[in-house]
KOLDREN-642252 format. One record per atom (N, C-alpha, C): residue number from 1; residue in one letter; atom name; x, z, y. Coordinates in steps of 0.02 Angstrom, whole numbers. Atoms other than C-alpha are relative to their C-alpha. Example, Ala and Ser with C-alpha at 12.3 -4.5 7.8 and 13.67 -1.06 7.14 Angstrom:
n_res_atom_x_z_y
1_A_N_45_0_-59
1_A_CA_615_390_-225
1_A_C_45_0_60
2_S_N_-42_-3_-59
2_S_CA_684_357_-53
2_S_C_-39_37_55
END
This chain:
n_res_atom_x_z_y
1_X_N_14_-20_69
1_X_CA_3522_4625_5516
1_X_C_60_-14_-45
2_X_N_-65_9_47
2_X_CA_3650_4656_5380
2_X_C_-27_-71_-47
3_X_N_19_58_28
3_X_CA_3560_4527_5252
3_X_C_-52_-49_63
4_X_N_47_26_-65
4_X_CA_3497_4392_5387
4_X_C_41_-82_-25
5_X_N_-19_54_-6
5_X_CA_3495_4189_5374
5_X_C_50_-19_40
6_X_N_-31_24_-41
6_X_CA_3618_4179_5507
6_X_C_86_11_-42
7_X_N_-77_-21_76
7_X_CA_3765_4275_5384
7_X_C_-17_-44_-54
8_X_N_-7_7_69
8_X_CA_3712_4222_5229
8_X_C_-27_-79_-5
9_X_N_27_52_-7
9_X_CA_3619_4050_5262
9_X_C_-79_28_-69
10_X_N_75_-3_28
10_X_CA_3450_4001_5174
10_X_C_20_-14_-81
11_X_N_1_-10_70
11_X_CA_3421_4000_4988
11_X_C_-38_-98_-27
12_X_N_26_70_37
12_X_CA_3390_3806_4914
12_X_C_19_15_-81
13_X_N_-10_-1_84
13_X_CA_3332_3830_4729
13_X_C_46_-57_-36
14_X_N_-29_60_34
14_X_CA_3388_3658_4695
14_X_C_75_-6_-7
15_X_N_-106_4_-21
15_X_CA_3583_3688_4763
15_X_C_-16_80_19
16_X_N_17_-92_-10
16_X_CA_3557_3890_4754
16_X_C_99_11_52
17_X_N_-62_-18_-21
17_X_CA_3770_3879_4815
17_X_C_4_-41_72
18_X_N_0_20_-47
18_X_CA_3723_3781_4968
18_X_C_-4_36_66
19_X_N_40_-54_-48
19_X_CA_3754_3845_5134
19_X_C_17_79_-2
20_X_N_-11_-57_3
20_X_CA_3810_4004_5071
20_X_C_39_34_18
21_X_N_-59_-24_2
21_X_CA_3927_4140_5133
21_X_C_-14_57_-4
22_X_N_16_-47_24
22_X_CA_3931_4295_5062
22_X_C_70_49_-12
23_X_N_-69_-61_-5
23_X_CA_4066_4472_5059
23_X_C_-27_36_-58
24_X_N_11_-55_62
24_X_CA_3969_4547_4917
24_X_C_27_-4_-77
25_X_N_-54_3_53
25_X_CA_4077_4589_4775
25_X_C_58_-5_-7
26_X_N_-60_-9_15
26_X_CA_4238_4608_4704
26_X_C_29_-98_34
27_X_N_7_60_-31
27_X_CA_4324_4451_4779
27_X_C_77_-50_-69
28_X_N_-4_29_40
28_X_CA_4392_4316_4655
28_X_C_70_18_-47
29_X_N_-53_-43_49
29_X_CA_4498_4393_4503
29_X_C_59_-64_-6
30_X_N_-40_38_-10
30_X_CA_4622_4224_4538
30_X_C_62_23_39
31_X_N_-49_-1_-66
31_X_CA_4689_4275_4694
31_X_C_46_72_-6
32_X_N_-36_-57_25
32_X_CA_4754_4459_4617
32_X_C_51_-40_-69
33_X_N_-39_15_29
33_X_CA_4858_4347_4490
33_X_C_94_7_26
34_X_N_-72_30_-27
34_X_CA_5052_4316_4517
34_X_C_26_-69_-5
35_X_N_-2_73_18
35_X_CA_5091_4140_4546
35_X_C_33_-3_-68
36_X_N_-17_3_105
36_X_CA_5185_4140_4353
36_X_C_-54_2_-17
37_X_N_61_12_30
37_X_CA_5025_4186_4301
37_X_C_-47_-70_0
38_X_N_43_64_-7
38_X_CA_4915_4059_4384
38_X_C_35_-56_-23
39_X_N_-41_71_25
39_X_CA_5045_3940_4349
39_X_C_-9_-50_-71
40_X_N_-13_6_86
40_X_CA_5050_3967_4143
40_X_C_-62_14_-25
41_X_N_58_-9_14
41_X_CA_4859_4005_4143
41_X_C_-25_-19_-52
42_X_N_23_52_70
42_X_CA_4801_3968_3959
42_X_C_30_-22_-39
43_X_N_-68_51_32
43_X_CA_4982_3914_3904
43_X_C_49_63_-36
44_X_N_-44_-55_36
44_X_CA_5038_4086_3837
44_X_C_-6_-11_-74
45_X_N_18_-1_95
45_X_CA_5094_4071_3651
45_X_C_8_44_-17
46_X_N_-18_-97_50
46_X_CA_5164_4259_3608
46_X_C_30_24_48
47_X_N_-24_-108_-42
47_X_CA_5224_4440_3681
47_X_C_20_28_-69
48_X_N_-50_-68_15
48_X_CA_5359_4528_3622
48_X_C_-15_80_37
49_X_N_5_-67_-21
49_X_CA_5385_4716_3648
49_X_C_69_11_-11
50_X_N_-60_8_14
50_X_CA_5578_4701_3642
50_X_C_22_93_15
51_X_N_8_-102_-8
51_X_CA_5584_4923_3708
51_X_C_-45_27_7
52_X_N_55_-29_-6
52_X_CA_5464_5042_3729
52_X_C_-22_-14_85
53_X_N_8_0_-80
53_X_CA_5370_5014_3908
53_X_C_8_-79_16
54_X_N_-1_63_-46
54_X_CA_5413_4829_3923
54_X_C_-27_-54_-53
55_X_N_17_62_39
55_X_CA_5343_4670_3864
55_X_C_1_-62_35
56_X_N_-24_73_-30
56_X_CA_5388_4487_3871
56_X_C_-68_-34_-20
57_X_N_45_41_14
57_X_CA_5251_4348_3888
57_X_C_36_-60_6
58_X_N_-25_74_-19
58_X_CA_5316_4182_3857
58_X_C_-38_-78_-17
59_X_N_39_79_-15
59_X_CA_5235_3999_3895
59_X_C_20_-61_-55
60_X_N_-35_75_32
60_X_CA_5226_3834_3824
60_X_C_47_-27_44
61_X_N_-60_38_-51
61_X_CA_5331_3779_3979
61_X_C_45_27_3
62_X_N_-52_-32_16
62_X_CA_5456_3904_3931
62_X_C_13_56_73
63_X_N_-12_-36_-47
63_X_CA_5414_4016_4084
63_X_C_-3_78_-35
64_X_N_-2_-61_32
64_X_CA_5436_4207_4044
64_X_C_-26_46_64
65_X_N_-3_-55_-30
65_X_CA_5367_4351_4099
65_X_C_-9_87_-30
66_X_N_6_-68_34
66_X_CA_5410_4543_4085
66_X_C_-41_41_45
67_X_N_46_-46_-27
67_X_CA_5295_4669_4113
67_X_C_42_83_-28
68_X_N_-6_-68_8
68_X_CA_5363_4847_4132
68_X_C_-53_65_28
69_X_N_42_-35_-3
69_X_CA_5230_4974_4105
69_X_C_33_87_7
70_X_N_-4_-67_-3
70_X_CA_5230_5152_4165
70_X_C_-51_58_10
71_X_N_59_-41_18
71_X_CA_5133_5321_4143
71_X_C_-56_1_75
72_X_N_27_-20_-55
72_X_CA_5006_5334_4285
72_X_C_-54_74_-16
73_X_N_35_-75_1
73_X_CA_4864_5481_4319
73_X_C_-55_-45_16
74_X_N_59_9_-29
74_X_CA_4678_5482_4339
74_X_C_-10_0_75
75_X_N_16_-32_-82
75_X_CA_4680_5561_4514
75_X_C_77_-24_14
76_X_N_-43_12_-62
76_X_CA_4794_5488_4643
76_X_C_16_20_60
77_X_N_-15_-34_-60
77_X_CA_4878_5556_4794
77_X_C_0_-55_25
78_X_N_4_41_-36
78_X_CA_4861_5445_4949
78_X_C_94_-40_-18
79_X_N_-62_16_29
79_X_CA_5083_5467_4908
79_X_C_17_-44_-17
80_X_N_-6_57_57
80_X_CA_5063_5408_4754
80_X_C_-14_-82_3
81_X_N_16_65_3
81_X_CA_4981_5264_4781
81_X_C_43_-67_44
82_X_N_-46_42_-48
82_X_CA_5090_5201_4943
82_X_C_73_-14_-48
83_X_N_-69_14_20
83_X_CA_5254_5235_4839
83_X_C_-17_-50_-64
84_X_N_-14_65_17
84_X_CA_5194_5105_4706
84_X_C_-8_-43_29
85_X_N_-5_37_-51
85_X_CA_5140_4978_4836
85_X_C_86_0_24
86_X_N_-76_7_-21
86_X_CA_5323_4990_4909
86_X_C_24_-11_-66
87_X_N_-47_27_65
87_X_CA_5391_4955_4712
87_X_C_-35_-56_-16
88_X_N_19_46_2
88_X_CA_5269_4827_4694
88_X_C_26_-63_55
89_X_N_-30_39_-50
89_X_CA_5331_4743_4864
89_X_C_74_-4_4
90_X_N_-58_3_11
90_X_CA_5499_4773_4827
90_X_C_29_-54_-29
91_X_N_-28_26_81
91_X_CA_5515_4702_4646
91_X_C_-59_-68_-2
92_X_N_56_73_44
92_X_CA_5359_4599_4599
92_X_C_-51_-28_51
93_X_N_45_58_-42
93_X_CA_5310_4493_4771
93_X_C_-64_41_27
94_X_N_56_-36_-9
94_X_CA_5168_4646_4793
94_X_C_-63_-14_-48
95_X_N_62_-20_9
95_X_CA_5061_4623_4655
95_X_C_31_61_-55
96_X_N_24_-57_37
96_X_CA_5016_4770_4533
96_X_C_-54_-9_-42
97_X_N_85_-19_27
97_X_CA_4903_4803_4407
97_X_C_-10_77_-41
98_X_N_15_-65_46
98_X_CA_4824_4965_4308
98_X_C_-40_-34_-46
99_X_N_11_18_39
99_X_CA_4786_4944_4151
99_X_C_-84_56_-21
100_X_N_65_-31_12
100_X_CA_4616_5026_4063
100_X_C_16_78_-3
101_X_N_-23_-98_13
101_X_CA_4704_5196_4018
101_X_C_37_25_66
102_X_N_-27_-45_-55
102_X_CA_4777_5224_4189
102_X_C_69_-6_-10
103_X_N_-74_9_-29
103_X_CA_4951_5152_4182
103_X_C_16_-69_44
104_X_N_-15_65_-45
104_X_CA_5034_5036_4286
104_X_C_47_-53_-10
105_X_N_-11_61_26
105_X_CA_5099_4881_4263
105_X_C_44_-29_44
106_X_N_-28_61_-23
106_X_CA_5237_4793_4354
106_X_C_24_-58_-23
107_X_N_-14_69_8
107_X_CA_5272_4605_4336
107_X_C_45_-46_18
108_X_N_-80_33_0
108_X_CA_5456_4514_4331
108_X_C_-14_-74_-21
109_X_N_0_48_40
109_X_CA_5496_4350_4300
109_X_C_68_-15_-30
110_X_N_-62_13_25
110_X_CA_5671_4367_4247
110_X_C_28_64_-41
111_X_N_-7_-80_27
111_X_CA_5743_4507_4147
111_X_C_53_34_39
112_X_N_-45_-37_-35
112_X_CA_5891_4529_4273
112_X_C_-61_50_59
113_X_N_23_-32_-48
113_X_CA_5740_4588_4394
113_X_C_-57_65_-52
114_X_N_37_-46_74
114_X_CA_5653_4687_4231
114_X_C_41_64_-12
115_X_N_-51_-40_27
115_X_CA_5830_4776_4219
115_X_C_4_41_64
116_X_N_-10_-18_-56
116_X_CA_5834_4814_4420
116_X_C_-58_51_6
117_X_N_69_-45_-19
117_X_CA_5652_4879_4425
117_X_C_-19_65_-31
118_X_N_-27_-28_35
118_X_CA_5682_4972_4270
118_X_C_53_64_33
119_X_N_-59_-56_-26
119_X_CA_5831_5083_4360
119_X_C_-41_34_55
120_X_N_21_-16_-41
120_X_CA_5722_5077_4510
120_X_C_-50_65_-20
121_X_N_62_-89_22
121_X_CA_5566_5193_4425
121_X_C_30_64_-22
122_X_N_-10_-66_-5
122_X_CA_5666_5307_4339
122_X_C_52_35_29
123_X_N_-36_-13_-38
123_X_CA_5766_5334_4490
123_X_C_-43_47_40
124_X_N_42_-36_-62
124_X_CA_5626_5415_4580
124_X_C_-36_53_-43
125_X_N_42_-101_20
125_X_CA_5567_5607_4570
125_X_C_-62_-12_26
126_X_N_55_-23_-17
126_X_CA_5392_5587_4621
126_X_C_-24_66_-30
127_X_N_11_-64_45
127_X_CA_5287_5734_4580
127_X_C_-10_-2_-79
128_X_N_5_12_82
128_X_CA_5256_5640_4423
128_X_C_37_-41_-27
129_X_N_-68_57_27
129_X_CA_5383_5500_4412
129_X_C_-43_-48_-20
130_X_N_37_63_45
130_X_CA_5346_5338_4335
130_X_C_52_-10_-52
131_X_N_-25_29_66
131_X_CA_5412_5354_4155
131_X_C_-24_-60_-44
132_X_N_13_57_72
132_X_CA_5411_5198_4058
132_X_C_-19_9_-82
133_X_N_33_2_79
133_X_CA_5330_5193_3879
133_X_C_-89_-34_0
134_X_N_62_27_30
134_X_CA_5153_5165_3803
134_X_C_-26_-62_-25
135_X_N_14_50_46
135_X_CA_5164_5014_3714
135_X_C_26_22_-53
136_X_N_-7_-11_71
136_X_CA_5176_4983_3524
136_X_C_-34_62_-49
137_X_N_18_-58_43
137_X_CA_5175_5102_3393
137_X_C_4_79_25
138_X_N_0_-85_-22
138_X_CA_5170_5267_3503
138_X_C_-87_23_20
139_X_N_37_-41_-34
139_X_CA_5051_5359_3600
139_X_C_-20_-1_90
140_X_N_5_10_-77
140_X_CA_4982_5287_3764
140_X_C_-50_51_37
141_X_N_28_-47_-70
141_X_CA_4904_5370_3931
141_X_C_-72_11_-35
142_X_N_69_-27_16
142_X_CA_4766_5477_3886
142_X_C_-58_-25_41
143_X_N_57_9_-41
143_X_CA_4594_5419_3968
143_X_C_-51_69_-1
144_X_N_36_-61_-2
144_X_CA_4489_5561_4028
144_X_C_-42_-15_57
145_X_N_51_-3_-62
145_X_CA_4336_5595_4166
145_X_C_4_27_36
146_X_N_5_-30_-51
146_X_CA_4293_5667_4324
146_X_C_22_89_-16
147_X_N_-8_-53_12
147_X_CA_4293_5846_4249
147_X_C_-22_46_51
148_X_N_35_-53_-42
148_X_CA_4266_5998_4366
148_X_C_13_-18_65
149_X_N_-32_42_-84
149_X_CA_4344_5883_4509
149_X_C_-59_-16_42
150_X_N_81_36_-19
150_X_CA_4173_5795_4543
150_X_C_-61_-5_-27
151_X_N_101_10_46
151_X_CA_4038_5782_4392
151_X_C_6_101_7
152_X_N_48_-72_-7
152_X_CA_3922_5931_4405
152_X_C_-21_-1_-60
153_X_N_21_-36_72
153_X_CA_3890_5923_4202
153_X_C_53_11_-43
154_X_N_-57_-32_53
154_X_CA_4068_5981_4125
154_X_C_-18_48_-45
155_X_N_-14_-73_40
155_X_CA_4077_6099_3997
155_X_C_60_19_-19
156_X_N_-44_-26_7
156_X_CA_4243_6110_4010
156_X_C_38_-57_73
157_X_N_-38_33_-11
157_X_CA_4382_6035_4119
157_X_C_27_-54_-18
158_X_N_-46_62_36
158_X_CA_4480_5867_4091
158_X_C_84_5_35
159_X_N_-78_15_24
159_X_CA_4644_5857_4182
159_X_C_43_43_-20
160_X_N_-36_-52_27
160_X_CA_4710_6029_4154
160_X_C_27_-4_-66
161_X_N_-16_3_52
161_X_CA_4690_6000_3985
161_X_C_36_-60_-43
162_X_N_-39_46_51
162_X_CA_4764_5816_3955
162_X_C_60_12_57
163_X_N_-88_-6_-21
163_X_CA_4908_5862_4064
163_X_C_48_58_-65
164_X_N_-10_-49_49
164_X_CA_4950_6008_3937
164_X_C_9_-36_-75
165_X_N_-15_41_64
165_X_CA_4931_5876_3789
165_X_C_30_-33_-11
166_X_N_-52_64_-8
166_X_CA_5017_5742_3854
166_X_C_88_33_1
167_X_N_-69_-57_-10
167_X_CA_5168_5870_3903
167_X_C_15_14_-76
168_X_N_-17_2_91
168_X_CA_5173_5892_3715
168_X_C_16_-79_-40
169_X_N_-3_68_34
169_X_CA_5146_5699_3668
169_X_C_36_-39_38
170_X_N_-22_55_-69
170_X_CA_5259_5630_3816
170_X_C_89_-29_-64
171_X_N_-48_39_50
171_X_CA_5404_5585_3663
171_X_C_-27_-46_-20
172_X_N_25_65_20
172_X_CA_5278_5478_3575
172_X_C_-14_-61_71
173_X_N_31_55_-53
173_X_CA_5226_5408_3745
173_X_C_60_-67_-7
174_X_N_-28_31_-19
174_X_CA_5407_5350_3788
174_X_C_35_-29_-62
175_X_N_-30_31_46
175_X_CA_5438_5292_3607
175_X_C_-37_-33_-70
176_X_N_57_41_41
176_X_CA_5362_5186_3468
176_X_C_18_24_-81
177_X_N_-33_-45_84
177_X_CA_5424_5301_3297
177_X_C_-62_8_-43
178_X_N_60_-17_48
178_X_CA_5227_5304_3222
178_X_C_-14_-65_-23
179_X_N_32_76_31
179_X_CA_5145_5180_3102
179_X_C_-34_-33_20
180_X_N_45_61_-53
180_X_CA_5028_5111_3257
180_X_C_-1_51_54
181_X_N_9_-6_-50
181_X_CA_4984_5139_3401
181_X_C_-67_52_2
182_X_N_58_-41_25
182_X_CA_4860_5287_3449
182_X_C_-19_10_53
183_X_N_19_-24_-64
183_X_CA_4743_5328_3585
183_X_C_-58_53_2
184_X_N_34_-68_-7
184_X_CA_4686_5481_3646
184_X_C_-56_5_51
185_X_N_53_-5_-44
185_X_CA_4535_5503_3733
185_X_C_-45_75_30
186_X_N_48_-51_-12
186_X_CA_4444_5639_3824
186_X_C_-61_11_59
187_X_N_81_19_-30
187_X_CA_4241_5677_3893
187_X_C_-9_77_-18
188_X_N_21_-78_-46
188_X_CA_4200_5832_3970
188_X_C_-78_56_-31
189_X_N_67_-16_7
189_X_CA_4018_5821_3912
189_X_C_-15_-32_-71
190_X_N_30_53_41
190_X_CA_3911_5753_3776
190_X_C_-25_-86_38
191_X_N_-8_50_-36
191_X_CA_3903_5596_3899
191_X_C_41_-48_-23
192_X_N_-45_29_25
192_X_CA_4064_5554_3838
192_X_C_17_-72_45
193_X_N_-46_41_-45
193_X_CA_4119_5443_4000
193_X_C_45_-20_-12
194_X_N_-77_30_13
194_X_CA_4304_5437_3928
194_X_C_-21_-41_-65
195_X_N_5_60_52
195_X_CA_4228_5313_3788
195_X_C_38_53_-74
196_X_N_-22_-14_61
196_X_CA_4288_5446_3653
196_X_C_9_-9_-48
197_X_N_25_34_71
197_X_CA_4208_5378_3507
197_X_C_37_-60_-19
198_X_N_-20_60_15
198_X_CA_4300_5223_3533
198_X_C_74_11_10
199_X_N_-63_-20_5
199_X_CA_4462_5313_3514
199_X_C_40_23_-60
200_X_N_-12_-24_62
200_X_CA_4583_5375_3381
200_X_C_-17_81_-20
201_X_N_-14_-74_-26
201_X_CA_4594_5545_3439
201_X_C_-62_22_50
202_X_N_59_-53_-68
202_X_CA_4427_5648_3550
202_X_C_4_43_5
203_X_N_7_-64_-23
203_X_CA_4429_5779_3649
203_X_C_-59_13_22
204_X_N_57_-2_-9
204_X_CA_4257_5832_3678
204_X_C_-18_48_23
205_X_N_16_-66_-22
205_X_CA_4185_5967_3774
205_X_C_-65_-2_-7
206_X_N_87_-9_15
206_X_CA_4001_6010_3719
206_X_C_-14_91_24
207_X_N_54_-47_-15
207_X_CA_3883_6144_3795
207_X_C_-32_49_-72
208_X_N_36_-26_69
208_X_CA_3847_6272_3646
208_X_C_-64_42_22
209_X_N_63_-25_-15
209_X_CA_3689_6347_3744
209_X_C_-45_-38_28
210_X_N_40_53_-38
210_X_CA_3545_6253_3801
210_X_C_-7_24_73
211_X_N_10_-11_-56
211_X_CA_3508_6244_3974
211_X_C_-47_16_1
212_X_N_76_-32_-15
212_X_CA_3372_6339_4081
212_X_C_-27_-35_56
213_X_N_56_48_-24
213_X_CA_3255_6248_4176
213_X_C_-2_84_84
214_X_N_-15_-75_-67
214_X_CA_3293_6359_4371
214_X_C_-91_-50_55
215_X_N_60_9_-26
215_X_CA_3120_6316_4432
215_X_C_2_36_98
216_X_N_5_12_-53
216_X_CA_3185_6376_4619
216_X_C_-26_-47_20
217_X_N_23_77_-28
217_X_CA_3086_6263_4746
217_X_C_65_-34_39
218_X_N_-41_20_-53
218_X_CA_3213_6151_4827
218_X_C_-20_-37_49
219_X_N_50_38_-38
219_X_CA_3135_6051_4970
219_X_C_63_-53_18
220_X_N_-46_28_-23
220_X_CA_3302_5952_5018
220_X_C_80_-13_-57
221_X_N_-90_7_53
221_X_CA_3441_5870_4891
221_X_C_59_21_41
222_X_N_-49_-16_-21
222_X_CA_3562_5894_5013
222_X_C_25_83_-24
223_X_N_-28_-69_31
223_X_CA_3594_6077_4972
223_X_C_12_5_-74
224_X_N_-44_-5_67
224_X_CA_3627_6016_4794
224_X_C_79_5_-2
225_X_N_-101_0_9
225_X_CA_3805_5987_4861
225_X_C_24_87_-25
226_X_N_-11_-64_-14
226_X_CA_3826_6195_4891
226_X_C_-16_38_-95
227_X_N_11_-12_62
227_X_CA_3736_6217_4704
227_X_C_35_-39_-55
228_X_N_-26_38_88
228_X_CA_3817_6086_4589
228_X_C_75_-17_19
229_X_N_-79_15_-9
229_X_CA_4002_6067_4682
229_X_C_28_55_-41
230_X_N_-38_-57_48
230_X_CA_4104_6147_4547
230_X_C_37_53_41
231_X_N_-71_-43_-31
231_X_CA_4244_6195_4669
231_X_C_-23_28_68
232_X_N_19_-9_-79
232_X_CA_4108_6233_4803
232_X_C_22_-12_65
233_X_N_-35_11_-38
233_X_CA_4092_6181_4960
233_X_C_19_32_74
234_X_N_-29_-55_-62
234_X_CA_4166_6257_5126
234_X_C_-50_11_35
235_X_N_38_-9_-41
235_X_CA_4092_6346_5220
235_X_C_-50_-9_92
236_X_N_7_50_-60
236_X_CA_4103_6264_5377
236_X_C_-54_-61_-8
237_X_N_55_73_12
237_X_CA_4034_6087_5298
237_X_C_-61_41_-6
238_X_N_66_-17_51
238_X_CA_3890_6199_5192
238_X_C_-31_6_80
239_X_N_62_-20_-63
239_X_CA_3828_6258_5385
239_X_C_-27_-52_45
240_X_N_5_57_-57
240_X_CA_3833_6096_5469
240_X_C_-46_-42_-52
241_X_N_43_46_77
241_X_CA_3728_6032_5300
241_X_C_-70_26_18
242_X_N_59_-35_-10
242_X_CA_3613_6163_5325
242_X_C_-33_-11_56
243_X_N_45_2_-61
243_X_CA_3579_6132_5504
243_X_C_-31_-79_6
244_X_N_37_67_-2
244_X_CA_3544_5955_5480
244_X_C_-60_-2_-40
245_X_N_77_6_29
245_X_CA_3414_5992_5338
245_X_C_-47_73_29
246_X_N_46_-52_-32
246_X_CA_3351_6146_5431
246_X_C_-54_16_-33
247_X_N_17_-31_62
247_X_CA_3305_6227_5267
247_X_C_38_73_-14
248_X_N_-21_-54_6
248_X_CA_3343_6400_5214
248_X_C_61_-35_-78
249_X_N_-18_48_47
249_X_CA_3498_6341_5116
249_X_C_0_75_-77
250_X_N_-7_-20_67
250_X_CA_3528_6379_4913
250_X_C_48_57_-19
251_X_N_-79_-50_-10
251_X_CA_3665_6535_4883
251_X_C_30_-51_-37
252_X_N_-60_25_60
252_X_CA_3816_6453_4798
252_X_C_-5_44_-58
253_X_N_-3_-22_62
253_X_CA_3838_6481_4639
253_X_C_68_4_-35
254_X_N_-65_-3_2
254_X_CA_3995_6564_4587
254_X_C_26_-4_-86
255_X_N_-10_20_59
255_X_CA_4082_6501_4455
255_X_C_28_58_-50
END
């Protein structure tokens, strides 16, 4: 048994942590630190923003650290993701972080390795590069949702359209020339997943017709994939779907 006394031990109300061993959950937000961090834990007095893209944290024990931030994306290529891993293991000991809007974060402790890592990003052509900016007074990484990629209630697209915006706002990104700082947000639906409302800027995609109520019988969710996959799905999978629910399946529905 997956949950079974022999994995997990027995439950004592009195010492509920007795006895216990357990894999469920994220596993302790310590051990993703960088030793600087753990080190100065609690002992940070101020952050600078000395250029656009980088910022200094410095300690009561006079330890420093720079953080050079760069643009990332919602959607990741397997690529993408290996070629920061290799700049993370390069430069900053392998850790990494992403920040809430989808950029990324490497972590220095000296500025000669701030200045190295720095040459290193915008040395590289990925398909999207890793330009430095989005701190201060500019215009950081747009946050946006699933869009026609995966949710089945868009009324419009998301990345098409913040790649197209950002491509216009990518000066403010990599520079701090406005009276604050501004963030752009965009939500596909009235759902509003990208937290819009709690932005400077929304992009909002709303439904201007009500929906109709398709009273087809369906006897099997599975053939919702074939009806609600935006980008539909192949035809190959849809038959090997169908023969497992051995149901007359749904037609696709063409967009």
């Amino acid at each position: 048994m997956a949950l079974s006394l022999e994995r997990f031990g027995g439950y004592n109300p009195d010492k509920p942590m007795e006895n216990r061993l357990t894999d469920l959950g994220p596993r302790h937000f310590w051990e993703f630190f960088p030793p600087v961090i753990q080190n100065n834990y609690g002992k940070w007095k101020y952050h600078d923003i000395p250029e656009p893209g980088v910022l200094v944290h410095v300690s009561e024990t006079g330890d420093k650290v720079f953080t050079v931030r760069c643009g990332g994306c919602r959607f990741m290529t397997v690529e993408n993701v290996r070629e920061i891993c290799d700049i993370a293991d390069k430069h900053c000991g392998g850790y990494v972080r992403f920040t809430t809007r989808n950029n990324i974060e490497f972590m220095v402790e000296t500025q000669d390795k701030m200045e190295a890592l720095k040459n290193d990003l915008m040395s590289r052509k990925h398909v999207t590069g890793f330009p430095i900016g989005g701190t201060g007074a500019g215009v950081t990484n747009i946050v946006h949702i699933q869009g026609f990629l995966h949710c089945h209630t868009p009324a419009t697209d998301a990345s098409s359209m913040v790649k197209a915006i950002m491509d216009d706002l990518f000066d403010y990104f990599q520079g701090m020339t406005l009276p604050a700082q501004v963030r752009v947000s965009m939500a596909c639906c009235l759902n509003m997943c990208g937290a819009v409302h709690c932005s400077d800027i929304a992009l909002l995609g709303y439904h201007r017709k009500t929906g109709h109520v398709n009273r087809r019988p369906v006897n099997c969710n599975t053939t919702h994939y074939r009806a609600n996959w935006p980008t539909l799905m192949h035809p190959t999978a849809a038959a090997s779907v169908m023969d497992i629910c051995r149901i007359r399946p749904i037609p696709a529905i063409t967009p």
